[in-house]
C-alpha positions as CSV (number, residue, x, y, z in Angstrom):
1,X,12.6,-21.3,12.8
2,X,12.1,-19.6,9.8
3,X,13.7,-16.3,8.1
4,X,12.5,-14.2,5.4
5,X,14.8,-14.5,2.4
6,X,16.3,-11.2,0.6
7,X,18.1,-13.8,-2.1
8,X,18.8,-10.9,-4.5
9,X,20.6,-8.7,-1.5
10,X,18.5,-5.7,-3.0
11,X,18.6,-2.9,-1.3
12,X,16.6,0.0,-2.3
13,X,15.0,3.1,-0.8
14,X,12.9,5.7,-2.9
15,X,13.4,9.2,-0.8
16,X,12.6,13.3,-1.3
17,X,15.2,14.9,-3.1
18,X,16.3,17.1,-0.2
19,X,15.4,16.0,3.9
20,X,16.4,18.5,6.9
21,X,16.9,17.3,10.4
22,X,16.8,19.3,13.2
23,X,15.4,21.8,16.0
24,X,14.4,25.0,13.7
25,X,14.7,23.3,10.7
26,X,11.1,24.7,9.5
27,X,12.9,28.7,9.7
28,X,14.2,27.3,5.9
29,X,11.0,27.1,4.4
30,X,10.9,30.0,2.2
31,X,14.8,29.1,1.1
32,X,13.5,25.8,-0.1
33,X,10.0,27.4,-1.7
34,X,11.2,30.2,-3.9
35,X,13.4,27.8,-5.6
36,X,9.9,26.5,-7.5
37,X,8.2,29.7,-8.4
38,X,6.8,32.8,-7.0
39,X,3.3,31.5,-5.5
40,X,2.5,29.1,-2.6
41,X,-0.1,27.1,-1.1
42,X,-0.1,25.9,2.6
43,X,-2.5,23.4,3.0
44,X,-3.1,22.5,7.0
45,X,-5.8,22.1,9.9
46,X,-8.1,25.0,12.0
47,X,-5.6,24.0,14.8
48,X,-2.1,24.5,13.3
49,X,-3.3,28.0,11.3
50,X,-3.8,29.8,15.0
51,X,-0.2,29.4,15.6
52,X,2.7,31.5,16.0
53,X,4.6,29.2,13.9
54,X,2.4,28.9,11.1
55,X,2.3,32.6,10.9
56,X,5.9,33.0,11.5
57,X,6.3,30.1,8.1
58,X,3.3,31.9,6.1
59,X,5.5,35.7,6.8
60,X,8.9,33.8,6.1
61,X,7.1,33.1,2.6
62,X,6.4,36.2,1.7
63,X,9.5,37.6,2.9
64,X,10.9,35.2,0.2
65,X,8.6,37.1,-2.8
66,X,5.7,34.4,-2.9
67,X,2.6,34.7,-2.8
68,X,0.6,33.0,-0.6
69,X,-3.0,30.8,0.0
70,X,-4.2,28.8,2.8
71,X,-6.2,26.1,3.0
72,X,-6.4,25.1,6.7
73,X,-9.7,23.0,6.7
74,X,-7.7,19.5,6.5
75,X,-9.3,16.8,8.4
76,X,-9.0,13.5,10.1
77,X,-8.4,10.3,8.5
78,X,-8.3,12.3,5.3
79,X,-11.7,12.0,3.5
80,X,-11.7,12.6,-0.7
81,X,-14.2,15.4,-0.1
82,X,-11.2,17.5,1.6
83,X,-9.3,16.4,-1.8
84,X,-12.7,18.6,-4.1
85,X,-12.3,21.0,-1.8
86,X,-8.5,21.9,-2.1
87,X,-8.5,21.5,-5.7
88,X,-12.6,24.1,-5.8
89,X,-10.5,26.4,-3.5
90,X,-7.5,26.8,-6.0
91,X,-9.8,27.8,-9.3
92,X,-7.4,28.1,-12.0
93,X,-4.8,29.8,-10.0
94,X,-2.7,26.6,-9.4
95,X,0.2,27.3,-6.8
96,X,3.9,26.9,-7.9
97,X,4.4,24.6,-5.0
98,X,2.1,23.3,-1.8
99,X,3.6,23.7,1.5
100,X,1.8,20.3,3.3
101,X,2.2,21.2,7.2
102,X,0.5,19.3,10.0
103,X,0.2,15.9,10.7
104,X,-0.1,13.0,8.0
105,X,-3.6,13.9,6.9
106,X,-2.5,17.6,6.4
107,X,1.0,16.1,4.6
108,X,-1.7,13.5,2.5
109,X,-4.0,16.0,1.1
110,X,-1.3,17.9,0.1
111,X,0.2,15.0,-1.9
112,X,-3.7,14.0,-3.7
113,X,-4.4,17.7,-4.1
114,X,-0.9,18.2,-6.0
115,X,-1.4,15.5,-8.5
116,X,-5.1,16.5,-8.9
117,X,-4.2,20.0,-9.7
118,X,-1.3,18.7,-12.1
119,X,-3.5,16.5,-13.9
120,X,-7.1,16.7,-13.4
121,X,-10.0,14.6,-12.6
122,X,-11.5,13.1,-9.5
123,X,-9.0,11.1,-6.7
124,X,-10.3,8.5,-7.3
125,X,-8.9,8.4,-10.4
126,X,-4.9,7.7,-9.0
127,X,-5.7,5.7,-6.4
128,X,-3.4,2.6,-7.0
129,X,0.3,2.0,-8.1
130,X,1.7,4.6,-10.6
131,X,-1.7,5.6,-11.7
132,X,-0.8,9.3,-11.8
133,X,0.7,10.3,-15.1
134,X,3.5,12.7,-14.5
135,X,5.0,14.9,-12.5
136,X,2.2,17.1,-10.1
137,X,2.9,20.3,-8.5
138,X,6.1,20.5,-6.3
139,X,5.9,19.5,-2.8
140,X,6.9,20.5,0.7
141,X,6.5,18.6,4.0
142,X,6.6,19.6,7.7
143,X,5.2,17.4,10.0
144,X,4.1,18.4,13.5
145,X,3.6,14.9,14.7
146,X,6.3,12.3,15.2
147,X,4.1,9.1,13.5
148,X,3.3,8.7,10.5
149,X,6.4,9.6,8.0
150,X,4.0,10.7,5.7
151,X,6.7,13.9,5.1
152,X,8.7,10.7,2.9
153,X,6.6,9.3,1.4
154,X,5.1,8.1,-1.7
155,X,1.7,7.9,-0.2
156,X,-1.4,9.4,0.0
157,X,-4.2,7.7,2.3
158,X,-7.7,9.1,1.1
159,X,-11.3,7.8,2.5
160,X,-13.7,7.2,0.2
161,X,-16.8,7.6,1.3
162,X,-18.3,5.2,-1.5
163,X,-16.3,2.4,-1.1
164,X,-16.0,2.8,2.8
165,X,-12.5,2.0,2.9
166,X,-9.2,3.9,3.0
167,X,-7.3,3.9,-0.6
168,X,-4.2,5.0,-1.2
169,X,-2.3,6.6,-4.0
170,X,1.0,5.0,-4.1
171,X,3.3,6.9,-6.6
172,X,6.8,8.0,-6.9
173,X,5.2,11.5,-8.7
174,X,3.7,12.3,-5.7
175,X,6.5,12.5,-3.5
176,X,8.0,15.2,-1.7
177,X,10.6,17.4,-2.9
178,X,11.5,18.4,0.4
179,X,11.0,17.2,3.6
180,X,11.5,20.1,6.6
181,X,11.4,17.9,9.5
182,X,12.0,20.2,13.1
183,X,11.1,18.5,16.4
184,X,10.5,21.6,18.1
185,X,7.0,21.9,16.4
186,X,6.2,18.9,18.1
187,X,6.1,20.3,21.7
188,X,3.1,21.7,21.4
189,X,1.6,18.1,20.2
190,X,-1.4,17.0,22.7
191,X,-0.8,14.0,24.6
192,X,-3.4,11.4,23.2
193,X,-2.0,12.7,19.4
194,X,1.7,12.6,20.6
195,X,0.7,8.8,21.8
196,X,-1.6,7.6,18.8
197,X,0.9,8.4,16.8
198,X,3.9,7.1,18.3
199,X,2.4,3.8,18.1
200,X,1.9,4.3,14.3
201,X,5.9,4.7,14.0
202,X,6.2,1.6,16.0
203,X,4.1,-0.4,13.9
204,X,5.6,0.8,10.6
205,X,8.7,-0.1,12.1
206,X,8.2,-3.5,13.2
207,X,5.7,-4.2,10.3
208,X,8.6,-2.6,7.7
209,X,10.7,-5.2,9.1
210,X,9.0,-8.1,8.6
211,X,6.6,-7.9,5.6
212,X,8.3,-10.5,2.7
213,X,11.6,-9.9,0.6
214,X,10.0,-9.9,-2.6
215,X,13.3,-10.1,-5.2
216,X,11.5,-8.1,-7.8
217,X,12.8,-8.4,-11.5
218,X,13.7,-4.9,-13.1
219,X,10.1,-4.7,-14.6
220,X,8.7,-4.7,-11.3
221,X,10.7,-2.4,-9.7
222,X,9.8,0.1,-12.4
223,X,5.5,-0.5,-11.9
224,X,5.2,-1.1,-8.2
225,X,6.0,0.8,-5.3
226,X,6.3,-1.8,-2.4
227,X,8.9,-4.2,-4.1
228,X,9.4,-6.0,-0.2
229,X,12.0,-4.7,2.7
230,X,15.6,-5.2,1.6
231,X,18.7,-4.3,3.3
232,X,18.4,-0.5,3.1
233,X,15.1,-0.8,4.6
234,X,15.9,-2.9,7.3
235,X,18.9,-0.4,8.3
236,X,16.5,2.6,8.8
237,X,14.2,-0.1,10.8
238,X,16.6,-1.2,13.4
239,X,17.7,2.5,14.1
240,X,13.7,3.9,14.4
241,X,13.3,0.8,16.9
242,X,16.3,1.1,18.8
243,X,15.6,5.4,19.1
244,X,12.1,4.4,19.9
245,X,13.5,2.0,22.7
246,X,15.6,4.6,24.0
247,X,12.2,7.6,23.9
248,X,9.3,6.6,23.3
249,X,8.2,6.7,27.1
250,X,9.7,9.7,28.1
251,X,8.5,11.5,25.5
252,X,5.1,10.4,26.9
253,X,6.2,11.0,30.2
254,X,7.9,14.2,29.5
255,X,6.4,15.9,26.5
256,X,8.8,19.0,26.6
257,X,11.9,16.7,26.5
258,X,13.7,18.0,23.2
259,X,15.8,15.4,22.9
260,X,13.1,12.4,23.3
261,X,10.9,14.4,20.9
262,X,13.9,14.6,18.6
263,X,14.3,10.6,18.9
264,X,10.5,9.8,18.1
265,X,10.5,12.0,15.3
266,X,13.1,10.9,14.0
267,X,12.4,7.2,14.6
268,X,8.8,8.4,12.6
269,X,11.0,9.6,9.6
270,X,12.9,6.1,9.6
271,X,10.1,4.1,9.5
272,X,8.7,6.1,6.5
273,X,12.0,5.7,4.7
274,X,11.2,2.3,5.1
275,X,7.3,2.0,4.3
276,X,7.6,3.9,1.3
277,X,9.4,1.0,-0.5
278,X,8.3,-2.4,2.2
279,X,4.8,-0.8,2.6
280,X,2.8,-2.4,5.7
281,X,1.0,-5.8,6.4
282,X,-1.7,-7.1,8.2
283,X,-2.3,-4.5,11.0
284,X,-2.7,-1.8,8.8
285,X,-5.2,-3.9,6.1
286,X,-7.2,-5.0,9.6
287,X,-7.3,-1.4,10.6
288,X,-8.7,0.3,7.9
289,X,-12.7,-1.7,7.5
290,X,-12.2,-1.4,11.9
291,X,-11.9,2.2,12.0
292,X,-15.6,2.3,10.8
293,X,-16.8,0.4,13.6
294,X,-13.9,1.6,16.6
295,X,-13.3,5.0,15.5
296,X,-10.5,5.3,16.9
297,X,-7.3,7.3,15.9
298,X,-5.2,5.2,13.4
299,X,-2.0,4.7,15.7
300,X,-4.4,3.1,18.3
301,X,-6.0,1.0,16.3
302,X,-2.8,-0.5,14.5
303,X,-1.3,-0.6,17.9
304,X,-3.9,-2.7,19.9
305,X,-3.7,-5.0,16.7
306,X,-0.2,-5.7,16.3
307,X,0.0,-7.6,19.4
308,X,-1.6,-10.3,18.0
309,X,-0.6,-9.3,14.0
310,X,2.9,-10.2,15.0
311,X,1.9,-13.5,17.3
312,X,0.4,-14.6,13.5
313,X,3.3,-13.7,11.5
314,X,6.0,-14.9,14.2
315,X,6.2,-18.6,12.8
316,X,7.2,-17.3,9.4
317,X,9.6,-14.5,10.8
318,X,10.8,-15.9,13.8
319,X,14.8,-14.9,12.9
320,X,13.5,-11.3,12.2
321,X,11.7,-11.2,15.7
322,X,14.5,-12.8,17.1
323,X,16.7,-9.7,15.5
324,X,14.0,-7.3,16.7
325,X,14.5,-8.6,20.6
326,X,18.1,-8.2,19.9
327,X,18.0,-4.2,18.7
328,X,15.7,-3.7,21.7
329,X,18.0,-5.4,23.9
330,X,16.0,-7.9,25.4
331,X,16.9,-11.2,23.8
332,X,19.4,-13.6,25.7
333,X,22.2,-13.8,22.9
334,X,23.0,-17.4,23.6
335,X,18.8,-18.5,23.7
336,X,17.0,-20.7,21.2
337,X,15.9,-17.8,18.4
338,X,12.2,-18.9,19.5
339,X,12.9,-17.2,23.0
340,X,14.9,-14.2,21.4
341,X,11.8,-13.9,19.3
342,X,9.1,-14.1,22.0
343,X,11.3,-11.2,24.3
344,X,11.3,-8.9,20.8
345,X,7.6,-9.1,20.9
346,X,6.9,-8.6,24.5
347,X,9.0,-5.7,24.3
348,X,7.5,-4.0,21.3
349,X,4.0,-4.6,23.7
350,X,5.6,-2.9,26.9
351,X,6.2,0.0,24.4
352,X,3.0,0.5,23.1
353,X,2.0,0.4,26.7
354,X,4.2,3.1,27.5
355,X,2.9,5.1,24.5
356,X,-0.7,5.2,26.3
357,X,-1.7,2.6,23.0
358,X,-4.5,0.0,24.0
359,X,-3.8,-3.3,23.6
360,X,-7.1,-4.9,22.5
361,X,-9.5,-3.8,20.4
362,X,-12.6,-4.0,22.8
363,X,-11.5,-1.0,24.3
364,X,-11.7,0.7,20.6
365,X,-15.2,0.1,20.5
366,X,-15.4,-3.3,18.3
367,X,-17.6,-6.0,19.1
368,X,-17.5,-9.5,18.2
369,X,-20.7,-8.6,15.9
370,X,-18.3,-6.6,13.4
371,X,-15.5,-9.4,12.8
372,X,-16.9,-10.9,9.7
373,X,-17.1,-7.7,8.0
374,X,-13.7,-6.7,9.4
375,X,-12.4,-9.3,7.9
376,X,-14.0,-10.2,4.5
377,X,-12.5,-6.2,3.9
378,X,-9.9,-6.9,5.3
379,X,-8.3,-9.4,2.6
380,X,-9.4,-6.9,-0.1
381,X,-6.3,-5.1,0.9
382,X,-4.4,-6.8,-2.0
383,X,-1.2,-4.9,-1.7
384,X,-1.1,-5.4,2.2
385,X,-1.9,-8.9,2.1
386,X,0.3,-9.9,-0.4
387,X,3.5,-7.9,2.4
388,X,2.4,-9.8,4.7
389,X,4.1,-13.5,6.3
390,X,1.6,-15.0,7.2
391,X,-0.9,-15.8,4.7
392,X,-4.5,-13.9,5.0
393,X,-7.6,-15.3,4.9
394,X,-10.8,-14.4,6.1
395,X,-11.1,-17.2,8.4
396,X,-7.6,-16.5,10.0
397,X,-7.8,-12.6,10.5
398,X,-11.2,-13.1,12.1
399,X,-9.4,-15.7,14.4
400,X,-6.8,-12.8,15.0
401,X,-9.8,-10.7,15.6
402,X,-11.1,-12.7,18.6
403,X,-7.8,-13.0,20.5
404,X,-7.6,-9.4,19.8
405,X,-10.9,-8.5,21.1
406,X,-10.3,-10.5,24.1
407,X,-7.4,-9.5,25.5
408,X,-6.1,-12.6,25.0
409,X,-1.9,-12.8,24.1
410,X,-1.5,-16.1,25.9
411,X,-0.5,-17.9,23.0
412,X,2.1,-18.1,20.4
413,X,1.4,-20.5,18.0
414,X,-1.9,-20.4,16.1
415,X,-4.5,-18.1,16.7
């Protein structure tokens, strides 16, 4: 048995000034946006811009006395060239605040585009732990997934194309001012999307609850962003798992379910209250080097991983599983806390099922002939490693690898 260990009691959550919950919520965007100046810039996919709401938001703006741009060429997976292009599309006529709508590549380019606007330079140049300077241009987030919590968040993901790996600016500056967060604009979600990125939410979730305690000193809580999950963090974790108990199928099943959409998203915006001070672990550092061989959508790809991530990490966080099985309500109260454990992890896999998620990585794409390059990158995840459990080596995330790409969840001691 063994328990992660919060011996300061620290609880701590870093958080937009002002979030709204609800089913129309996005109708008080330009309320919100006139409040920082008189221009705006929405900053969104092809596929969002054809819609009546976007049009309905971009008129609500202008109804409010701002003026407005669009930038609605965001893309995938985020890559640093959509970053040049924002920031070449602006000129010198930088917005008063950035309206980040979509899903979390739309809400991430937003974020880098604010603080390279505010500051100057390439991307690259933030990419870290309180690397940008000062404070960027305002933000505004509306997500139209229910996933990644990206409209919470201190984060931006960017791919660079260089270095063939996903970075990530992690920064209080960068995060929103406001988060507008309205179900409703998730109906319209596709099913694969509405699945991939359901299974993102549960791995934040579960991987938010069990990366390590850290019992930072003052100094560190001032320099570094993910100071380990503490007792704040594990409250909005139990409540995103036990709403994602209670929706995540039928919002599969039923995609025009309001109330199941409301659930997930909701469970999404816990489990980025949580990542954005536990940050994640060893799903999300294997993902990123796989995603050049699997190509598949991020959600998938952390879900067909965490299977096996949290079969690895269970002998170092068994009480935490244990807890998990017990919020999912699947754990016999009165069982060893290895049993209560095992049923919190089978029933975080019958989830991801239920999401559509695969559940090995073969059916990404990989092959055994990309593991040693999965995982050699994989440890050069530093942040991510040092959140996670169980400790990461190659040799032990290539043996995760092999279970993963066979299927194979059999065991539950040493992969």
């Amino acid at each position: 048995m063994s328990r992660l260990d919060n011996a300061l009691g620290l609880g701590l959550v870093r958080q937009p000034k002002t979030v709204l919950f609800g089913p129309g919520q996005r109708r008080q965007l330009g309320r919100h946006a006139r409040r920082f100046g008189t221009s705006a810039l929405i900053v969104t996919d092809e596929r969002m811009a054809t819609t009546e709401d976007f049009a309905a938001m971009k008129a609500d703006l202008k109804a409010q006395g701002l003026r407005v741009a669009v930038f609605d060429a965001a893309l995938p997976d985020l890559p640093r060239q959509n970053v040049l292009d924002v920031v070449a599309a602006c000129g010198s006529d930088r917005p008063d605040v950035i309206v980040g709508l979509g899903g979390g590549s739309c809400m991430d380019l937003a974020k880098a585009a604010s603080a390279v606007l505010a500051h100057g330079g390439d991307v690259r140049d933030y990419f870290g732990e309180f690397a940008v300077p000062g404070p960027c241009v305002p933000l505004i987030t509306i997500p139209t997934t229910g996933g990644t919590g990206a409209e919470v968040t201190s984060l931006a993901i960017v791919y660079d194309d260089v270095a063939r790996m996903k970075m990530a600016i992690a920064d209080a500056h960068i995060a929103p001012a406001v988060a507008l967060i309205d179900p409703e604009l998730t109906l319209t979600c596709p099913p694969g999307l509405t699945a991939a990125t359901a299974a993102d939410a549960l791995s934040h979730l579960v991987e938010g609850f069990t990366v390590k305690p850290k019992n930072p000193s003052a100094d560190e809580l001032d320099r570094e962003i993910y100071v380990g999950k503490n007792r704040i963090t594990d409250m909005f974790c139990r409540e995103g798992l036990r709403l994602m108990d209670r929706s995540l199928a039928r919002v599969v099943e039923v995609p025009s379910d309001l109330a199941a959409r409301s659930d997930v998203m909701f469970a999404a915006y816990c489990a980025g209250m949580a990542i954005n001070t536990t940050g994640t672990a060893a799903a999300h550092a294997i993902q990123s080097p796989m995603a050049a061989f699997g190509h598949a959508p991020h959600g998938f790809g952390v879900g067909a991983l965490l299977p096996y991530v949290m079969r690895f990490n269970l002998p170092y966080c068994t009480e935490e599983f244990a807890e998990i099985g017990a919020v999912l309500n699947v754990a016999d109260p009165d069982g060893p806390v290895e049993d209560r454990a095992r049923a919190g992890i089978a029933r975080v896999e019958a989830l991801l099922a239920a999401a559509g998620s695969p559940l090995d990585i073969a059916a990404l794409g990989v092959t055994e002939a990309d593991l040693d390059e999965i995982a050699a990158s994989s440890v050069k995840a530093v942040r991510l490693v040092r959140n996670n459990p169980a400790p990461m080596t190659p040799e032990s995330v290539k043996a995760v690898l092999r279970r993963a790409l066979a299927g194979d969840r059999s065991w539950w001691t040493s992969p």
